[in-house]
C-alpha positions in Angstrom: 0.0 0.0 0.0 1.2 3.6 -0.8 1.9 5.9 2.0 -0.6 9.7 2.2 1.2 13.0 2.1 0.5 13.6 5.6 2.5 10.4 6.4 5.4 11.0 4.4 5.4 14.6 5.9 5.1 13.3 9.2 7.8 10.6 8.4 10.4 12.9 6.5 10.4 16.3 8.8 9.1 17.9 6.3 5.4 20.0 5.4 3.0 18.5 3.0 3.2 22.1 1.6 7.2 21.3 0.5 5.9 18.3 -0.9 3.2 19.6 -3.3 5.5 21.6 -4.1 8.4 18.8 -5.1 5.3 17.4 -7.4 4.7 20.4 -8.9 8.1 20.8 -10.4 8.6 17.0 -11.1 11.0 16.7 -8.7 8.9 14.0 -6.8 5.8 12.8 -8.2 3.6 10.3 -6.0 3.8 7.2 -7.8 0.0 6.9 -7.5 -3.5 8.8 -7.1 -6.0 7.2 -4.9 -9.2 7.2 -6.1 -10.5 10.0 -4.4 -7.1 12.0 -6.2 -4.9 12.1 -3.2 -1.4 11.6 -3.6 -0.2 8.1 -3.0 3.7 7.5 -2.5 5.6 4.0 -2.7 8.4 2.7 -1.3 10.9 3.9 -4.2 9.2 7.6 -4.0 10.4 7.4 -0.1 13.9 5.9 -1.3 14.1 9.6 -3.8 13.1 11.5 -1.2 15.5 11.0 1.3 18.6 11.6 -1.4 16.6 14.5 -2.4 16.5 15.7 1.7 20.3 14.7 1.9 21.3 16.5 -1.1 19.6 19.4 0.5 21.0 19.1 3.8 24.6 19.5 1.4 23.6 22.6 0.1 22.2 21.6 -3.3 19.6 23.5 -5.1 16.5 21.7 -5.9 17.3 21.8 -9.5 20.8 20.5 -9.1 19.2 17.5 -7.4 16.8 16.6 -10.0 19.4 16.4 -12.5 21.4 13.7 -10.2 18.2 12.2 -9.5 17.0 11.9 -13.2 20.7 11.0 -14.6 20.1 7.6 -16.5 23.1 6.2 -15.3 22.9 6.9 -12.0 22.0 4.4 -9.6 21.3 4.5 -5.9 24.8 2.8 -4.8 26.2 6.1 -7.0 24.0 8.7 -5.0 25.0 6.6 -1.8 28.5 7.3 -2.4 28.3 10.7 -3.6 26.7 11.6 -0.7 28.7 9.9 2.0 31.7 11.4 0.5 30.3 15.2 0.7 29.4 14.6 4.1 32.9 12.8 5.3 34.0 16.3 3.1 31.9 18.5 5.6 32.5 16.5 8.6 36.1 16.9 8.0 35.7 20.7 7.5 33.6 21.1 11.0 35.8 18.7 12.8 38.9 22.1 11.7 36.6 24.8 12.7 35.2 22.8 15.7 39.2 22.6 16.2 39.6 26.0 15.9 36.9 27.2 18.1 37.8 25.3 21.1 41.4 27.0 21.2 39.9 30.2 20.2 37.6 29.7 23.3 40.0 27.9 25.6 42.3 31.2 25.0 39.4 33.6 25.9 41.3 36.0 24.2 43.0 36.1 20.8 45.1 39.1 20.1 47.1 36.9 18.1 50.8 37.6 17.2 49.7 36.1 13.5 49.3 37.8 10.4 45.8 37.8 8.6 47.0 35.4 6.3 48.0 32.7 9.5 45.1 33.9 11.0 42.9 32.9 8.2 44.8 29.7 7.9 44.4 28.3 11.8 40.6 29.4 12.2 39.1 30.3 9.0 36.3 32.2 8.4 35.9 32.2 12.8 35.3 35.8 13.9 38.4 36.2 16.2 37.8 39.9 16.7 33.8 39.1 18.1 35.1 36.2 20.6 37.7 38.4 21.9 35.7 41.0 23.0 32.8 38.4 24.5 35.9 37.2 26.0 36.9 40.1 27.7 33.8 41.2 28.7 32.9 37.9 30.2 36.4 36.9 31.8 38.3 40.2 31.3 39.0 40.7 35.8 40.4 37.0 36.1 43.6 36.3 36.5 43.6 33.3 33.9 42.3 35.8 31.4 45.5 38.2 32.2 47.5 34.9 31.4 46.4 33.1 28.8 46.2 36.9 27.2 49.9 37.1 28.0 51.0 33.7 26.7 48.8 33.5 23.7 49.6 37.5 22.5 53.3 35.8 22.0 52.1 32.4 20.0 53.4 31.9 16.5 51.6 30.3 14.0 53.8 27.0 14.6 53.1 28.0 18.5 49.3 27.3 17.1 50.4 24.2 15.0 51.3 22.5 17.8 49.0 23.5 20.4 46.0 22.3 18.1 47.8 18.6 17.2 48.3 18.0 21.0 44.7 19.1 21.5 43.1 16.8 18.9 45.2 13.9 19.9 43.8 14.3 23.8 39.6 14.9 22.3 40.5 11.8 20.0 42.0 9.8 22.9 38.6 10.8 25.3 36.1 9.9 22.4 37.4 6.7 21.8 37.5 6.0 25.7 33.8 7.2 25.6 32.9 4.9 22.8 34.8 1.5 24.0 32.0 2.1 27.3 35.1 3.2 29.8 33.1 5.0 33.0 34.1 8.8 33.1 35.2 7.7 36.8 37.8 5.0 35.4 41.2 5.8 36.1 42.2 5.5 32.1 39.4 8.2 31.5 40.6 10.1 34.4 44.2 9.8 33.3 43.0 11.7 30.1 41.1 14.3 31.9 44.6 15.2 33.7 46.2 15.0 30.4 43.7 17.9 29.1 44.4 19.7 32.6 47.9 20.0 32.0 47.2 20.7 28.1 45.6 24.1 29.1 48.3 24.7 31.8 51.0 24.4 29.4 49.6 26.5 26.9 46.7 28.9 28.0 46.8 29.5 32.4 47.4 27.6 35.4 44.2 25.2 35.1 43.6 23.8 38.8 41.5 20.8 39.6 38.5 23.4 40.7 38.8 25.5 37.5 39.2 22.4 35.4 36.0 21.1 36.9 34.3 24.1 35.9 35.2 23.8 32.6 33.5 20.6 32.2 30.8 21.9 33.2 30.8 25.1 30.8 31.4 22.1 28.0 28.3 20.4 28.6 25.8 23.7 29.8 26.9 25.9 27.1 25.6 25.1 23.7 28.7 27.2 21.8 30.9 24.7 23.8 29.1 21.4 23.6 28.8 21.9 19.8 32.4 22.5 19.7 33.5 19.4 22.0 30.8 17.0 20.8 32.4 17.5 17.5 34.7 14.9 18.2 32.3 12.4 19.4 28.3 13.1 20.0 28.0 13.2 23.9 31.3 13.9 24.6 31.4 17.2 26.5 28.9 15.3 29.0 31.2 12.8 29.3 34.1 15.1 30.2 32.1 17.1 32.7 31.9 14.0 34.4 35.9 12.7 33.8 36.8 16.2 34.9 34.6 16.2 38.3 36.4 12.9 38.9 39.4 13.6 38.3 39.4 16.6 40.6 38.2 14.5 43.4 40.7 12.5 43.1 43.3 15.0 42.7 41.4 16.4 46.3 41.5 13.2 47.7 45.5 12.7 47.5 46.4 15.6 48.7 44.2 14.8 51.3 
C-alpha cells in the first residue's frame, strides 16, 4: 500500500506544503493517485526522497538535485557514495573549525601575534575579533584571562600548529575512551582528563582541579561549547564534565 502525504510529511520532517511543491516541479511525483485523487507514494518515492533531503542538507539546489536524481546512469549505490563522501568532506571541514573554536575559546582572548593570512589559515572564516571581546567582557578581571592573554599574544603560527595537534590527539583519545564504554570515573578516563588539565596549563593558564572542573561543566551547559566538543564524538562534552569532576576529586582526595 502507498503511503498519504500527511505520512510522508510526518515521516520525512518535512510539510505537505514542500511536498506539493516537489510534485509540482517534477521533482517528486507520487507514484499513485487514490481514487479520491490524493497523492499516493511507494516505497521507491520514499527511497528519492530521502537523497533529495540529503542533497539538501549539502547545500544543493533543488534543480541541481533533479538532474542527479534523473541521470540515467545513475543508480542509488552512485548517490549513496556521492553523498557519504560530501558529508565525510563536511565532517572533516567542521571537525577544523570545531578545532579552531575550542582553542579560540579555551584562549578567551585572541590578540594573536599572527598575520591575517595565518590567522585565516588556523581558524578560518571564525570571527576572532567578536570572541575576543565576548571574551573580555565575560572573563576580562580574572587572573587566567590576564594569562592566557599574555601567553597566547606571543604564539606563532607554529606555537598554534602544535597546540592544536596536542589538543586533537587528547579529544580523539577521550572519544574513543567514551565509545569502548570506559566509566568517566575510570582511572584511564581520568588519566585523560589530567592530560587535558595540563594541556591548558601548558599553553593557556594555570588550570587547577576546581577551575578544570568548571570547565566541564561550561562544555556540557553551554551550547557554543558542547557543539564544539561534541564534534569529536556526540555526547562527549557530558562525558568530560563527568571525567573532569572525577578527576578533581581524586586529585582532592590525594592531597588529602
Amino acid at each position: 500500500m502507498g503511503h498519504a502525504v500527511g505520512e510522508v510529511a510526518r515521516m520525512s520532517g518535512q510539510t505537505v506544503r514542500t511536498l506539493h511543491h516537489y510534485d509540482r516541479i517534477g521533482l517528486l511525483v507520487p507514484a499513485e493517485r487514490t481514487p479520491a485523487d490524493h497523492r499516493s507514494y511507494s516505497h521507491q518515492d520514499l527511497e528519492r526522497l530521502r537523497q533529495i533531503l540529503t542533497y539538501r542538507e549539502l547545500g544543493f539546489a533543488l534543480g541541481q538535485i533533479a538532474t542527479l536524481l534523473d541521470d540515467p546512469t545513475a543508480h542509488t549505490r552512485t548517490h549513496l557514495a556521492r553523498q557519504h563522501r560530501l558529508v565525510t568532506e563536511r565532517i572533516d571541514r567542521l571537525r577544523e573549525v570545531a578545532q579552531a573554536l575550542e582553542h579560540l575559546m579555551e584562549a578567551e582572548t585572541m590578540n594573536l601575534n599572527l598575520t591575517p593570512a595565518e590567522r585565516l589559515e588556523l581558524f578560518g572564516d571564525f570571527d576572532v575579533d567578536a570572541h575576543s571581546e565576548e571574551a573580555h567582557r565575560r572573563w576580562g578581571r580574572t587572573d587566567a584571562y590576564a594569562q592566557s592573554q599574555g601567553r597566547v599574544n606571543a604564539y606563532t603560527k607554529a606555537d598554534w600548529g602544535r597546540v592544536n595537534a596536542e589538543s586533537e590527539e587528547i579529544y580523539q583519545a577521550l572519544a574513543r575512551t567514551m565509545r569502548e564504554g570506559t566509566p568517566a570515573d575510570n582511572t584511564e578516563a581520568m588519566d585523560l582528563a589530567e592530560r587535558h588539565r595540563a594541556h591548558i596549563t601548558r599553553w593557556f593558564y594555570d588550570c587547577t582541579p576546581q577551575i578544570h572542573r568548571g570547565l566541564g561543566r561550561m562544555y556540557a551547559d553551554d551550547e557554543r561549547f558542547t557543539a564544539t566538543v561534541d564534534a569529536h564524538a556526540e555526547g562527549l562534552s557530558a562525558y568530560l564534565r563527568e571525567a573532569f569532576a572525577a578527576n578533581a576529586a581524586r586529585l582532592r582526595d590525594d592531597q588529602g
